[in-house]
C-alpha positions in Angstrom: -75.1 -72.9 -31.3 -73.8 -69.4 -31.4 -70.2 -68.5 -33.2 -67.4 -66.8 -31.1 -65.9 -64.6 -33.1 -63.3 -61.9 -32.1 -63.8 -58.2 -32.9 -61.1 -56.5 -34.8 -60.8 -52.6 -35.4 -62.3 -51.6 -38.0 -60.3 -49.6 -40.9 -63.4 -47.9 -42.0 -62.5 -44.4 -43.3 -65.3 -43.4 -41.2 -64.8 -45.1 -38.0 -63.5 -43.8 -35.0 -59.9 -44.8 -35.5 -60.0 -44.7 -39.2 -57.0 -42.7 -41.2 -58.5 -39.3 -40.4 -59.0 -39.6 -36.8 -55.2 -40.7 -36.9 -54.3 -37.7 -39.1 -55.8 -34.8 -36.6 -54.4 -36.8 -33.4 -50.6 -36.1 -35.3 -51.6 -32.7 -35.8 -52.9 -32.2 -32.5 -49.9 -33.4 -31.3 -47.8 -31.7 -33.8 -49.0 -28.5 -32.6 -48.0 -29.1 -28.7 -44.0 -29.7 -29.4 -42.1 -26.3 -30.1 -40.3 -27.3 -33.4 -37.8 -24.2 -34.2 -38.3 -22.9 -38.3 -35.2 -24.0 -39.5 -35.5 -21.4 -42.7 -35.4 -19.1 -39.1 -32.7 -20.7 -38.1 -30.8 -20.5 -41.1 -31.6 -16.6 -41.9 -30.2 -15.9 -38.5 -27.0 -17.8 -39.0 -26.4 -15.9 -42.2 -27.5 -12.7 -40.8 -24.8 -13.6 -38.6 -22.2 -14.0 -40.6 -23.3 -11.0 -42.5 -22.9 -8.9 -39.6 -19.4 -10.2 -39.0 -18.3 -9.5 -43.0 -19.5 -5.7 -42.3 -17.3 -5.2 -39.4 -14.6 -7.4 -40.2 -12.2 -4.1 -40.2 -13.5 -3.3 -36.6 -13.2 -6.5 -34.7 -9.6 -6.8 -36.6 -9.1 -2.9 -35.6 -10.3 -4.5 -31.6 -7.7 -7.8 -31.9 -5.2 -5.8 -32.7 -5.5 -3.8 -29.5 -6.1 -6.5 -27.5 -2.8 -7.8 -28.8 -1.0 -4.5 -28.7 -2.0 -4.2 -24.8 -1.0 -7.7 -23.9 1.8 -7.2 -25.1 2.8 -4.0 -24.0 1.6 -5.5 -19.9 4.5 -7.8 -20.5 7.0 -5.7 -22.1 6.1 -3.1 -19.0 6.7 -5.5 -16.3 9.6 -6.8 -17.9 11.4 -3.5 -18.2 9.9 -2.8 -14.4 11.2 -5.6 -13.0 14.9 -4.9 -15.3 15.0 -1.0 -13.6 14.4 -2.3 -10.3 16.7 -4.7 -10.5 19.4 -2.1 -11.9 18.3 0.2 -8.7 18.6 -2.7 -6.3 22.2 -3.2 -7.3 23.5 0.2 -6.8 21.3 0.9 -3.6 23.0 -2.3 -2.5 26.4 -1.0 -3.1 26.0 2.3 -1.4 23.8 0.8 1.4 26.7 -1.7 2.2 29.2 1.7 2.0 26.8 3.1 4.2 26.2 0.4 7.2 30.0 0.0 7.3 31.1 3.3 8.6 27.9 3.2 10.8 28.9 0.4 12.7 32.4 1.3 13.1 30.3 5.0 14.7 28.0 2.4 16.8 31.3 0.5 17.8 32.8 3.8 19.3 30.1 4.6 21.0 29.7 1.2 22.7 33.4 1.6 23.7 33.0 5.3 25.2 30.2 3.4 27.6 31.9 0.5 28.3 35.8 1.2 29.1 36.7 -2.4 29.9 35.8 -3.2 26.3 39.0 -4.9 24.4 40.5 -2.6 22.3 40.2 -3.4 18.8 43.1 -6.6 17.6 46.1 -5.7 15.5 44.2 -5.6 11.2 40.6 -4.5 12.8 39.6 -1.1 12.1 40.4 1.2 15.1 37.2 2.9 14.9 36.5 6.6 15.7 33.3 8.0 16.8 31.4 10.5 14.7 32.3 14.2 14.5 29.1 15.5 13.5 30.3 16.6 10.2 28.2 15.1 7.5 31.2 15.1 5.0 34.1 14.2 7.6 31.8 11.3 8.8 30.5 9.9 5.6 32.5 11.3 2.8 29.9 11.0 -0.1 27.9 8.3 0.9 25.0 10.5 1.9 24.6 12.3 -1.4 25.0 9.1 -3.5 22.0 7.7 -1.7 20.2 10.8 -2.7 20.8 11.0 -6.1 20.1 7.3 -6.4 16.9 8.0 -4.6 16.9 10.9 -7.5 17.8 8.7 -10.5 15.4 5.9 -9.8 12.5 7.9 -8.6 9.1 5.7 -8.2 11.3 2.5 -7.5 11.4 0.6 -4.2 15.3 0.7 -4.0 15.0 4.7 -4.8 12.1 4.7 -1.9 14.7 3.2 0.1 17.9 5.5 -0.7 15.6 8.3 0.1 14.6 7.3 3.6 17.9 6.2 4.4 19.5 9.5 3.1 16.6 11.4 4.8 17.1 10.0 8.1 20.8 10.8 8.3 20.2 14.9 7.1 18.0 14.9 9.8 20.3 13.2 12.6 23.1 16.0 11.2 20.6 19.1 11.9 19.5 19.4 7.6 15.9 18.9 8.1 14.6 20.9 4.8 16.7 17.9 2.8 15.0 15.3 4.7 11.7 16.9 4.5 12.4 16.9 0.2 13.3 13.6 0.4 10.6 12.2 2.4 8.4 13.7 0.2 9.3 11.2 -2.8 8.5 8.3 -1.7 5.2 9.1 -0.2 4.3 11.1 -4.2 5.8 8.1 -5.7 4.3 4.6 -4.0 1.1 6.0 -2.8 -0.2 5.9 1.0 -0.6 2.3 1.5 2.9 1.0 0.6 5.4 0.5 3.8 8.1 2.9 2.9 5.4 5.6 1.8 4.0 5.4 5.3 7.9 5.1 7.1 8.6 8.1 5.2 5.7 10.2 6.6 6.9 9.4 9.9 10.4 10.6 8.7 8.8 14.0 7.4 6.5 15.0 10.3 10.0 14.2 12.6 11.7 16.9 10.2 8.9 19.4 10.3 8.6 19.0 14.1 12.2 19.7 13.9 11.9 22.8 11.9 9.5 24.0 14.8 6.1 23.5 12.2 4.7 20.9 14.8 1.2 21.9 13.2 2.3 20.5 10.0 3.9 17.4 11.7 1.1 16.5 13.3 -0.9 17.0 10.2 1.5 14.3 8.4 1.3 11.9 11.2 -2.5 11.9 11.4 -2.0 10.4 7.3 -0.8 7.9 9.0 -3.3 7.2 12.1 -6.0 7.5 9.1 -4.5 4.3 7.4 -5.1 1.4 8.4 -2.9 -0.7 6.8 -0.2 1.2 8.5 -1.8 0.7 12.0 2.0 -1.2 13.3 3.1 2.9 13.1 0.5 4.1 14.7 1.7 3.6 18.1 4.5 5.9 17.1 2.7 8.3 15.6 0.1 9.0 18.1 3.5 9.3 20.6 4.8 12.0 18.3 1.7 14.0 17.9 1.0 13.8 21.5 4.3 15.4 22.3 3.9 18.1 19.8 0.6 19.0 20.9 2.5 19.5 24.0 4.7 22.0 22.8 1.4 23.6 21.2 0.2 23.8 24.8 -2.8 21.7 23.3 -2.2 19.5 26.4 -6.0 18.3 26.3 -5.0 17.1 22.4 -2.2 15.1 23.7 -3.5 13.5 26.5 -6.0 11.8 23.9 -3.5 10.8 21.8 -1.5 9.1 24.5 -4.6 7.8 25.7 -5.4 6.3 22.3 -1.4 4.7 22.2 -2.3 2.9 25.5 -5.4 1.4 24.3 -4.9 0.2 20.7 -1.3 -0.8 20.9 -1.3 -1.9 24.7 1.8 -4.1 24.4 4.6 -1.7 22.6 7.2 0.2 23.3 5.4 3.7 22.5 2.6 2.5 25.0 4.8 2.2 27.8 6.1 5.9 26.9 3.1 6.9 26.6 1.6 6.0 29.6 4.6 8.0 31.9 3.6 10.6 29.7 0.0 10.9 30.4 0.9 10.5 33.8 3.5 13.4 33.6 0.8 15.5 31.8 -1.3 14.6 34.4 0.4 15.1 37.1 1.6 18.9 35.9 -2.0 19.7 35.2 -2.9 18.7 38.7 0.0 21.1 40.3 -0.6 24.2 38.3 -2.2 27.0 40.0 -5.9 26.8 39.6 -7.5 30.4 38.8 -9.4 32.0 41.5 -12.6 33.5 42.1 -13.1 36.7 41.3 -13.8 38.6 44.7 -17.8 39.9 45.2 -17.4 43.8 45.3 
């Protein structure tokens, strides 16, 4: 009769799963698991902290900055927005000056075209059209704009007194005091801001004035290289076309009043500038073509 017995392992120091075959599997597997040195670890912590002890003065030195120019961001935009608030005020009293005695000019006129109008009622101004005197029209209006456009140079409310005093030299036959207005805005704001690129319109329109279409046209095509003023360009293009006409460039203007037609189809200048191509057109076609020379 045979004995059943069950097997257990073996803790034989020499068998196969005895302590030392269990010590080099640890090891074995000890050696695949990336286990960081933390005496490593710890060095580079206080290396660390070492570095930062050396150059504590610098990375103060560099807070300190940072601080400084924070700051000084705020304090910047704060006075900013204080100055143009300060220059808003006074443009707006001046401007307000301004439009009255304009309207009471545009009110005349209306009534010189229109006879049937009512005459004005018993307390409303009885308005009187302009004389075309600057200083019999608008007293001194006109030169307080410019010197606020002077005393708040760089400002939008300064940009703003400057074209609105510009214009108005020009309308009254000054165009070297427009031209140094206009001028102010467009060295102040830079070319992409709106009354930078209005202004350039303003001083081309005085140079072309002056006779200097060359340089007017030179202005203008500032503005035809901008694109974020391309709602001017219609008008532009219209202006240099007709000053390349008086350059008897007519080849020049005829592509610019082509290029009106085409990129600002639906405006005003487009319209003009089409019956002036066709003008141009039409003069070219009636001038007296040069004839052959005769054979000898």
């Amino acid at each position: 009769m045979s004995n059943n017995t069950t097997s257990t392992p073996s803790n034989d120091p020499k068998g196969p799963l005895g302590p030392k075959s269990n010590a080099k599997t640890s090891a074995h597997l000890a050696d695949q698991i990336p286990v960081k040195d933390p005496d490593a670890v710890q060095k580079g912590i206080i290396d660390f902290w070492g570095w930062v002890e050396d150059n504590a003065k610098w990375i103060a030195v560099l807070g300190v900055i940072g601080v400084i120019a924070g700051i000084a961001h705020v304090v910047f935009h704060s006075i900013w927005d204080r100055q143009e608030r300060k220059a808003q005020e006074a443009y707006y009293a001046v401007e307000s000056n301004y439009t009255k005695i304009k309207e009471g000019f545009d009110r005349a006129k209306l009534r010189a075209l229109m006879p049937s109008a009512p005459a004005p009622k018993p307390g409303e101004p009885s308005d009187q059209p302009a004389t075309g005197d600057l200083t019999k029209d608008y007293g001194t209006v006109v030169s307080d704009l410019e010197k606020l456009a002077r005393d708040h140079h760089g400002t939008t409310a300064g940009a703003q007194a400057a074209l609105l005093a510009g214009q108005t030299y020009l309308q009254y036959k000054q165009p070297d005091k427009a031209i140094e207005l206009a001028e102010m805005p467009v060295k102040a704001l830079g070319n992409k801001h709106l009354l930078a690129s209005l202004s350039r319109v303003l001083w081309g329109s005085a140079l072309a004035t002056k006779g200097d279409c060359a340089g007017a046209v030179k202005v203008w095509q500032e503005i035809l290289d901008n694109k974020s003023a391309n709602f001017l360009h219609g008008e532009a293009g219209l202006r240099s076309g007709l000053c390349y006409e008086s350059m008897n460039q007519n080849d020049k203007a005829a592509e610019m009043y082509r290029k009106v037609t085409t990129e600002n189809a639906q405006s005003a200048s487009a319209s003009t500038a089409k019956g002036l191509l066709r003008a141009l057109e039409v003069r070219g076609q009636s001038a007296p073509q040069p004839q052959p020379a005769a054979k000898g």
